[in-house]
VMD Tcl script that draws the C-alpha trace (Angstrom):
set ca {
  {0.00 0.00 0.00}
  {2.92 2.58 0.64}
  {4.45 1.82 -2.38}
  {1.47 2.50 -4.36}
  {1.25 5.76 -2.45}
  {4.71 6.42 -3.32}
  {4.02 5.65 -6.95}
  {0.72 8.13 -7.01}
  {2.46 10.48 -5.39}
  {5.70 10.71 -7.90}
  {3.41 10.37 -10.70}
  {1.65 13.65 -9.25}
  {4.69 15.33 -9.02}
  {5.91 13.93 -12.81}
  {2.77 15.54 -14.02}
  {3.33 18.58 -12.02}
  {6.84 19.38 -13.43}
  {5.49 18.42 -16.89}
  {3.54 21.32 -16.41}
  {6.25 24.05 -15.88}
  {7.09 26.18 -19.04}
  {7.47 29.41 -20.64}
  {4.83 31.89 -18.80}
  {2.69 35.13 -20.20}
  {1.27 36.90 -17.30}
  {-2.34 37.97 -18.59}
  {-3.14 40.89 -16.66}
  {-5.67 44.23 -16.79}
  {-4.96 47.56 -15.52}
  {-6.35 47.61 -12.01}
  {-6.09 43.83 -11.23}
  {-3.76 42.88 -8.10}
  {-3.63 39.29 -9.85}
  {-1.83 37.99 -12.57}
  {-2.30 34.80 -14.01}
  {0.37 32.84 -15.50}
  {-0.53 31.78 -19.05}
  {1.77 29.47 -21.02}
  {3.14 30.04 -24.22}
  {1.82 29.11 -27.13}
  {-1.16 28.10 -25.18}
  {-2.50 31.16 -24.83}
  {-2.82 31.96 -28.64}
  {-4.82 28.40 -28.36}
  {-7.11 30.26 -26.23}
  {-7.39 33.14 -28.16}
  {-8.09 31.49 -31.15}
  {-10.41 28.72 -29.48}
  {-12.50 31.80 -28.05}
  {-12.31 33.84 -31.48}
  {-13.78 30.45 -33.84}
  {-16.25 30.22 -30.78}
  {-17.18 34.27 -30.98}
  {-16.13 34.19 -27.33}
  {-14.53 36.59 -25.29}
  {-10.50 35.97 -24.86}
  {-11.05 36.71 -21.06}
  {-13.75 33.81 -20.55}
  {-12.13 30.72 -22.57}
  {-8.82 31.79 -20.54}
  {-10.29 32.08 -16.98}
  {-12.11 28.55 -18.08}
  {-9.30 26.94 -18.98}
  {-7.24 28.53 -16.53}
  {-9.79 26.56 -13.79}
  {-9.95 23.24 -15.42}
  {-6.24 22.40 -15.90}
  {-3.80 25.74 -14.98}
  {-3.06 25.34 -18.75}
  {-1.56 21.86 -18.20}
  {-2.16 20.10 -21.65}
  {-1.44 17.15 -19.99}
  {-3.73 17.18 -17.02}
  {-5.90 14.29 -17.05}
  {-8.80 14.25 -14.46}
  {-9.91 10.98 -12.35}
  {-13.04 10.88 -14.40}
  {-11.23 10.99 -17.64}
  {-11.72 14.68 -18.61}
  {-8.39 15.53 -21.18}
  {-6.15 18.54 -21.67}
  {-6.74 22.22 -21.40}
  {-10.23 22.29 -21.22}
  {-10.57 19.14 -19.60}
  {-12.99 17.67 -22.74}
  {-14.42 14.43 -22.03}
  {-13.14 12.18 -24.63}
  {-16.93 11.53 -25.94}
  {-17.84 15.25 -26.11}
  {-13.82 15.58 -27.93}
  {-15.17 13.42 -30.44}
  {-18.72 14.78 -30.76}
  {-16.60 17.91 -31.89}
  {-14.39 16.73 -34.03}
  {-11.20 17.47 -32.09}
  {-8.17 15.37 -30.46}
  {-8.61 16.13 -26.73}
  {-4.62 15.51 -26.47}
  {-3.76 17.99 -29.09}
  {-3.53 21.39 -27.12}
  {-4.69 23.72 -30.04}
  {-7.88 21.55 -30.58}
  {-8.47 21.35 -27.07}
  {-8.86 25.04 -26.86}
  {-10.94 25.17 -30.03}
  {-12.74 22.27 -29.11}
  {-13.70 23.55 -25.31}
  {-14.28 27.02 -27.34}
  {-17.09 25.44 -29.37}
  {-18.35 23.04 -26.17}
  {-18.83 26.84 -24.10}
  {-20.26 28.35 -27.28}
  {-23.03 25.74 -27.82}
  {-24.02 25.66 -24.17}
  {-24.64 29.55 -24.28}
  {-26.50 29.53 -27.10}
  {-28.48 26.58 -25.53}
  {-28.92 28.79 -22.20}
  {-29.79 31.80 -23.52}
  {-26.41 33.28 -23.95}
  {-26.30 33.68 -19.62}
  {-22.63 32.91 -18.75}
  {-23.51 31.53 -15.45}
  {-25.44 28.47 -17.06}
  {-23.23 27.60 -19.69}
  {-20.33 27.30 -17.25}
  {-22.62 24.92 -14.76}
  {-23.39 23.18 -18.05}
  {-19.60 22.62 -19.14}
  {-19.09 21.63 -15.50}
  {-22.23 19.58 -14.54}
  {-23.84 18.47 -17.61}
  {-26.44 20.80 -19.89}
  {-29.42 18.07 -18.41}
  {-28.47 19.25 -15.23}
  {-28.80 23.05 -15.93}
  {-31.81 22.10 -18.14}
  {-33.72 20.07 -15.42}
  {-33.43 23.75 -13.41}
  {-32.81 26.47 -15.28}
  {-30.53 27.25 -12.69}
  {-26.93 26.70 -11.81}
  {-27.83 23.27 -10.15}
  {-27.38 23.12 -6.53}
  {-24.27 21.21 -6.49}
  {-21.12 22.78 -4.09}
  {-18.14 22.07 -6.85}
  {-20.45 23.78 -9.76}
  {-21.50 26.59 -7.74}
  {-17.93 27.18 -7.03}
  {-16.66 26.54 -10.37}
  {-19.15 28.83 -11.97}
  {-18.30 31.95 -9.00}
  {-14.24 31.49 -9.33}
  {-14.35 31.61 -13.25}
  {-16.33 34.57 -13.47}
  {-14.36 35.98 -10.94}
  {-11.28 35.36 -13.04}
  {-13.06 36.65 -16.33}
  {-13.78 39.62 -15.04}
  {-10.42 40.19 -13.29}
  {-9.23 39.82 -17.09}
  {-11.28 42.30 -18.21}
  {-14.46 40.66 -19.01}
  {-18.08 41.97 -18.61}
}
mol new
graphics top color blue
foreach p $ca { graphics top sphere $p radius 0.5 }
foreach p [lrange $ca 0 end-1] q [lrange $ca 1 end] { graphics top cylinder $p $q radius 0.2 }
display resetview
């Protein structure tokens, strides 16, 4: 059992260091915070959110949340890459979850389709990306669920540190 805690643990860390690169800082005048954006991945961003007809500042502070811009992060549920695609919905789109540029496109056009499902409101389409759009359909409503309520506060929080509206 320690040895497989060892091995978990080192292959945290592995992932963690595979993680470090080149940083852009993406700040706005007025905001205390910077956040550390990797190059080229935030170009993938920026293009991801201009195919989508996004704003810059709300596929960054999404993808900023799922993964810190790992490309390799891989959640326990199987969620991939930047934008932490589920291999199924990767598909669905037409993009390889692995391939950093395509994730961002990809999670781009995911976050576009669920705000044109919910009326264009922000604060649905990021409880659908993060909960499922049956969830937020059953409701309405940012489902009543602690980790989506939270998810949907800290990324609006970070858009609009960026800038956003």
């Amino acid at each position: 059992m320690k040895r497989l805690l060892c091995l978990a643990l080192l292959g945290s860390c592995a992932s963690a260091l595979a993680c470090e690169h080149q940083s852009a800082y993406v700040t706005t005048a007025g905001t205390k915070q910077a956040y550390s954006v990797p190059q080229p991945y935030l170009s993938y961003a920026q293009e991801g959110a201009r195919r989508a007809g996004l704003p810059d500042q709300l596929l960054i502070a999404l993808i900023y949340h799922e993964s810190r811009f790992c490309a390799s992060a891989v959640s326990p549920k199987g969620a991939v890459g930047l934008g932490q695609l589920m291999p199924g919905t990767a598909a669905e789109l037409g993009v390889n979850p692995y391939d950093p540029r395509q994730n961002a496109i990809g999670s781009g056009r995911y976050l576009r389709r669920q705000l044109d499902r919910f009326g264009g409101r922000v604060d649905l389409a990021l409880a659908a990306y993060n909960a499922g759009p049956n969830r937020v359909a059953a409701c309405l409503c940012v489902p009543n669920i602690t980790e989506t309520r939270n998810y949907v506060e800290r990324i609006l929080a970070t858009y609009r540190a960026l800038g956003g509206r």
